[in-house]
C-alpha positions in Angstrom: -8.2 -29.4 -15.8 -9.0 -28.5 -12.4 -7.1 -25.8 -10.5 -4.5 -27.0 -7.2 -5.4 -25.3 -4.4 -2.0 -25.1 -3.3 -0.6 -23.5 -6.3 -3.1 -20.7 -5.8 -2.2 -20.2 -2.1 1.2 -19.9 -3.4 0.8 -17.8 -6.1 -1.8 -15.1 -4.8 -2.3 -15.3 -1.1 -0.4 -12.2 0.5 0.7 -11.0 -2.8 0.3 -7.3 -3.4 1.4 -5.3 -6.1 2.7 -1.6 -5.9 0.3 1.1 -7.8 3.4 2.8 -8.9 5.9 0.9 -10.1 3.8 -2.5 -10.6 6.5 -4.5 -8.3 5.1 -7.7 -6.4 5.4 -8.0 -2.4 4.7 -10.4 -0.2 3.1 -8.8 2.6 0.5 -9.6 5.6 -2.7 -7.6 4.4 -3.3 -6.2 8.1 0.3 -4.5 7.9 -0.9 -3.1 4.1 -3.8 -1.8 4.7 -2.1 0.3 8.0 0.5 1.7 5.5 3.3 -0.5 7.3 4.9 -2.0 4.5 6.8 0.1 1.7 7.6 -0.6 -1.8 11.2 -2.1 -2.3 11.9 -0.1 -5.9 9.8 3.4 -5.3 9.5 3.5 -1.5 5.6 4.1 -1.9 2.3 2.9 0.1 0.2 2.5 -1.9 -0.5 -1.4 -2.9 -3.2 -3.1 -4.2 -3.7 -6.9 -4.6 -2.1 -8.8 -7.7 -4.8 -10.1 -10.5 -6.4 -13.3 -10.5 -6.4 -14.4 -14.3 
């Protein structure tokens, strides 16, 4: 079974996933990696992106 491309863009693109609490956000990756966007739950930076499995 071959993977849809748009299920991917929808599940992973711009997803990023809080190194402290391990909630998702939907954020554009410029505004991450300037430490623009906060976490909802702990108020943290710090994101990195969510998992491919």
């Amino acid at each position: 079974m071959s993977k849809i491309p748009e299920a991917t863009t929808r599940l992973f693109k711009n997803v990023f996933v809080c190194k402290n609490c391990q909630s998702k956000i939907r954020a554009d990756p410029q505004k991450i990696m300037r430490g623009k966007v906060r976490c909802r739950k702990c108020g943290k930076k710090a994101f990195r992106p969510i998992n491919r499995k």
